[in-house]
C-alpha positions as CSV (number, residue, x, y, z in Angstrom):
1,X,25.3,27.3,45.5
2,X,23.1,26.9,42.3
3,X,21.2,26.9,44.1
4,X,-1.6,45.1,45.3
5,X,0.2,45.6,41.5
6,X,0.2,49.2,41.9
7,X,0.7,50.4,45.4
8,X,1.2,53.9,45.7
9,X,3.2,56.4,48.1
10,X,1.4,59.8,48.8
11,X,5.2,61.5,48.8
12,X,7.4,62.7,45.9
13,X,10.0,59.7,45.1
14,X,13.7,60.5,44.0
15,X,15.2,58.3,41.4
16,X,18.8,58.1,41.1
17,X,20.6,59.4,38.2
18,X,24.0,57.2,37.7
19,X,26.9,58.0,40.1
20,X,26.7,58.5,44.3
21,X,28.4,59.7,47.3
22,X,31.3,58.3,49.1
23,X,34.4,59.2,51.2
24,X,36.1,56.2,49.5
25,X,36.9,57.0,45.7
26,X,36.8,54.4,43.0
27,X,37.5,54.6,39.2
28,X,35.0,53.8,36.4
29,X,35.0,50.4,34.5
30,X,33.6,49.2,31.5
31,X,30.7,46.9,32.0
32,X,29.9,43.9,33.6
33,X,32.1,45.5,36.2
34,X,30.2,46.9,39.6
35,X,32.0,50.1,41.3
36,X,31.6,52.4,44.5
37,X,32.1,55.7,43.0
38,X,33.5,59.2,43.8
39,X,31.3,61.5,42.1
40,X,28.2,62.8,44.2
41,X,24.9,61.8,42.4
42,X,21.5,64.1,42.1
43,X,18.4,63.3,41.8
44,X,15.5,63.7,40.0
45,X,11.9,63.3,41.6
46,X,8.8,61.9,40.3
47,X,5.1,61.7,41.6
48,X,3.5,58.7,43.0
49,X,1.3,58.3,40.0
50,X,4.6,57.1,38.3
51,X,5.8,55.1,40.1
52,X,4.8,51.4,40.1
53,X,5.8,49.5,43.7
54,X,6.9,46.0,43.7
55,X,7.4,43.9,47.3
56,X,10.7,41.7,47.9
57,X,10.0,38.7,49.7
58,X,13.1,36.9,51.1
59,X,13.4,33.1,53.6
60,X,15.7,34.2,56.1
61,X,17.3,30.9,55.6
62,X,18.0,32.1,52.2
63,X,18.8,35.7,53.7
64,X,21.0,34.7,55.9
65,X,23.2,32.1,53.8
66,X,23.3,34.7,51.1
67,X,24.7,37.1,53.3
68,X,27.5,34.9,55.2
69,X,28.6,33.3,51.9
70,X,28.9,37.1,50.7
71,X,31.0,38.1,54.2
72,X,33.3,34.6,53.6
73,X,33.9,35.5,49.7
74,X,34.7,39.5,50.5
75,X,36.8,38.1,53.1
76,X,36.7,42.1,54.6
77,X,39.2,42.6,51.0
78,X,36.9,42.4,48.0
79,X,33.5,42.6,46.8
80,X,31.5,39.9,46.3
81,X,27.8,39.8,44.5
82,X,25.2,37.1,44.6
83,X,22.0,37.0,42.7
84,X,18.5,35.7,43.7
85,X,15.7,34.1,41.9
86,X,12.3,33.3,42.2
87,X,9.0,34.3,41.0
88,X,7.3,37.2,40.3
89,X,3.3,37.1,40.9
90,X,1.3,40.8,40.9
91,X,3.6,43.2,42.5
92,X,5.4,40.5,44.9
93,X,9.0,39.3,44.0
94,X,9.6,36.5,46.2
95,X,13.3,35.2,46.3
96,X,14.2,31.3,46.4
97,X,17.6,30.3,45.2
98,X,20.5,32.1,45.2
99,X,23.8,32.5,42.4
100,X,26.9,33.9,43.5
101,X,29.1,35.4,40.7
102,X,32.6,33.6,42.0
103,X,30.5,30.2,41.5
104,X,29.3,31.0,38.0
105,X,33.1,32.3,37.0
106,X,36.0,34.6,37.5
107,X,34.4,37.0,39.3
108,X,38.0,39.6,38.9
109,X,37.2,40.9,42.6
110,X,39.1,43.4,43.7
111,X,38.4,45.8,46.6
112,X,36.9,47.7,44.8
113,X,35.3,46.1,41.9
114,X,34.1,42.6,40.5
115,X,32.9,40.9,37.5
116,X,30.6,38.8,35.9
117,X,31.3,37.5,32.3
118,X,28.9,37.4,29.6
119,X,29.7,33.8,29.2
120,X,28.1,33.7,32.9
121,X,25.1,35.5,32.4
122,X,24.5,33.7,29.2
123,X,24.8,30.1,31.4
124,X,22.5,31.7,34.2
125,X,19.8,32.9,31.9
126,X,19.8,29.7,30.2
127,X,19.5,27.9,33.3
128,X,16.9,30.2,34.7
129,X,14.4,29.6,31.3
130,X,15.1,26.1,31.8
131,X,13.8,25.8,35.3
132,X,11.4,28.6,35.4
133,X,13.0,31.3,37.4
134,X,12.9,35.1,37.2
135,X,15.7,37.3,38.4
136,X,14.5,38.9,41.2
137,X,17.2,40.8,43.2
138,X,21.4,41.7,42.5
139,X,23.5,41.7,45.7
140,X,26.5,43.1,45.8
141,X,29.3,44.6,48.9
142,X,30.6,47.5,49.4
143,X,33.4,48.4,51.7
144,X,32.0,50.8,53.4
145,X,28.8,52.4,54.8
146,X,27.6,53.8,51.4
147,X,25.2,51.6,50.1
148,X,24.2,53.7,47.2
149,X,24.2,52.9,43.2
150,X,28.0,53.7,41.1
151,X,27.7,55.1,37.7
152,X,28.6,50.9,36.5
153,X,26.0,49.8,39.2
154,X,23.3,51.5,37.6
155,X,24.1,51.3,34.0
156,X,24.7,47.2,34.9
157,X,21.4,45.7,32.7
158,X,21.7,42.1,34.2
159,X,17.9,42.7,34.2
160,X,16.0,46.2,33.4
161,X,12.6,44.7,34.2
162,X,10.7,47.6,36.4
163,X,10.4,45.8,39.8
164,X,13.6,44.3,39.7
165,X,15.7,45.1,43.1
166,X,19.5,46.1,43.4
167,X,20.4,45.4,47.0
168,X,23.9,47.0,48.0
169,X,25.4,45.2,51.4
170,X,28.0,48.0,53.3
171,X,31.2,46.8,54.8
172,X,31.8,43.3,52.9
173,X,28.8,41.9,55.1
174,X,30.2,41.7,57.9
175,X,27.6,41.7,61.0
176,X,25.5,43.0,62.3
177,X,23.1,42.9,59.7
178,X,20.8,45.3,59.4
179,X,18.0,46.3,56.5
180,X,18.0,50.1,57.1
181,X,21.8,50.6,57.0
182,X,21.9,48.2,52.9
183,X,20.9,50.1,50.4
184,X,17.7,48.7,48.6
185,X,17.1,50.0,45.2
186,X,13.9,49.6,43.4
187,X,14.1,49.4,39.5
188,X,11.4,51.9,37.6
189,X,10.8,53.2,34.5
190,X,13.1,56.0,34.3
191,X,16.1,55.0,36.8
192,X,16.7,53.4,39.9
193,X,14.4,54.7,43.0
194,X,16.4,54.0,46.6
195,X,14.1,53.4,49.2
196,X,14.0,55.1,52.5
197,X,14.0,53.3,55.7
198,X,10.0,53.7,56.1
199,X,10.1,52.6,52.8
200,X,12.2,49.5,53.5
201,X,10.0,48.0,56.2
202,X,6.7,48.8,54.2
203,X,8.2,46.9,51.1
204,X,11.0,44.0,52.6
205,X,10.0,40.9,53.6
206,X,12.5,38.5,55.6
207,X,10.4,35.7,56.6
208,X,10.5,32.5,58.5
């Protein structure tokens, strides 16, 4: 289917350094490729006067068709990732349409890893200057319950614009949904901040 700026946080933030924590172990790729890794990650922490907040605003129509066409293309044996666009205005990213990576090409998916070709990206950003659009968020399944950021998920520069979201969806989307158990990860200046579940309602917007 082609289908306030600064808000602050009185507590220390921890910003992931490349890698992550999981029971299942997956090997390292070359870019575009998206893994769940073995390694465990650390963290480093930075004040709130560093870090700049942005909101994701999502329809749940477009939620909840992103998500289904995600748990139909994993099929509970492969990863599948979907990005959405918008517009960015202040500090509010607000999602409209939605790209999944087996529509725009290839996407290699394996259970463990997928793909998308620079032939891909080159069509979608084309298409995105054409009509407007900002990326706004990168979806992507995992096959478990760790929803955190591989070494390849974080170093993957579809966009590096601060604000930008990385939205990992456990267990090849199958149901139930639910926001505190994805892992939503916030793009800022020096990394990739994952937010916490207080965060996550404070900062995620599904709306009607």
């Amino acid at each position: 289917m082609l289908g306030p700026r600064q808000g602050r946080n009185q507590t220390p933030f921890r910003v992931e350094k490349p890698g992550g924590m999981e029971e299942e172990g997956k090997p390292n790729s070359c870019l575009p490729r998206f893994h769940t890794p073995a390694p465990a990650s650390s963290n480093v922490r930075i004040s709130s006067q560093e870090l700049t907040w942005s909101m994701l605003s999502v329809p749940v129509t477009l939620f909840a068709a992103t998500l289904e066409e995600l748990k139909q293309r994993s099929a509970a044996k492969r990863e599948s990732a979907a990005l959405w666009a918008g517009a960015v205005s202040g500090n509010i990213w607000s999602a409209a349409r939605v790209f999944y990576h087996h529509e725009l090409c290839d996407d290699a998916a394996s259970a463990l890893s997928l793909e998308l070709t620079e032939s891909a990206k080159f069509f979608l950003y084309t298409h995105l200057a054409k009509q407007g659009l900002r990326l706004i968020a990168l979806l992507h399944t995992h096959p478990g319950k760790w929803v955190g950021l591989s070494l390849v998920d974080a170093s993957n520069q579809i966009s590096s614009c601060e604000g930008f979201w990385s939205i990992v969806i456990p267990r090849y989307a199958r149901r139930p949904w639910r926001l505190r158990s994805m892992g939503f990860h916030m793009r800022v200046e020096c990394g990739w901040h994952r937010l916490s579940p207080t965060e996550i309602a404070a900062r995620v917007r599904i709306k009607d």
